[in-house]
N, C-alpha and C positions, 0 to 999 in steps of 0.2 A: 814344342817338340812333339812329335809325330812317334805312334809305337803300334805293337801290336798288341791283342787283349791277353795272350801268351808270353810274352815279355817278360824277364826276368833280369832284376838289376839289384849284383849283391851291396848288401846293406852294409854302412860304412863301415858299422861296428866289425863286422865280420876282415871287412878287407883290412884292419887299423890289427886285428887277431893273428890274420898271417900273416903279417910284417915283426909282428910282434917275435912271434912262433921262427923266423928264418933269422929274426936275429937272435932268437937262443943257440938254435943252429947253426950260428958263423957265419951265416951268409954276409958278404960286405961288400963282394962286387961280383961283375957278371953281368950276363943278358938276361931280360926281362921280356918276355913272350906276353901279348893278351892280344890271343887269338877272338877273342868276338867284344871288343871296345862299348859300345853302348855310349853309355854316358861318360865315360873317360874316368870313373873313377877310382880303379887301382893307380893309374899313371897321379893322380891327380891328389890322393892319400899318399903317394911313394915319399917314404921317408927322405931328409933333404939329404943327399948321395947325389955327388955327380960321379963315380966309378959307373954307374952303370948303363948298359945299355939298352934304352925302351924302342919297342917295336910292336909296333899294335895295325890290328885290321879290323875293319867292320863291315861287311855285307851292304847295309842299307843307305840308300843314299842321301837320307835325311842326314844322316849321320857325321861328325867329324871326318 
């Protein structure tokens, strides 16, 4: 996979934090936004829910 030297791709632990974090908050269902996708891996950590709805975009064409 192809990137740029500025590239930034959040680390799992973090993205495993805010799932964590929306489920003390109640979150259970709803849309899911990830506006700059990368490596696909919010979608990809998304705790097993099928209530929600994922929509992701990514700029580069290397990309998913």
């Amino acid at each position: 996979m192809e990137s740029t030297l500025t590239a930034f791709y959040t680390p799992p632990v973090v993205i495993k934090g805010m799932y964590e974090a929306l489920d003390r908050l109640g979150f259970s269902e709803g849309s899911i936004l990830e506006p700059s996708c990368g490596t696909c891996n919010f979608f990809g950590l998304l705790p097993d829910r099928s209530e929600e709805r994922r929509v992701g975009k990514e700029c580069h064409s290397w990309c998913c």
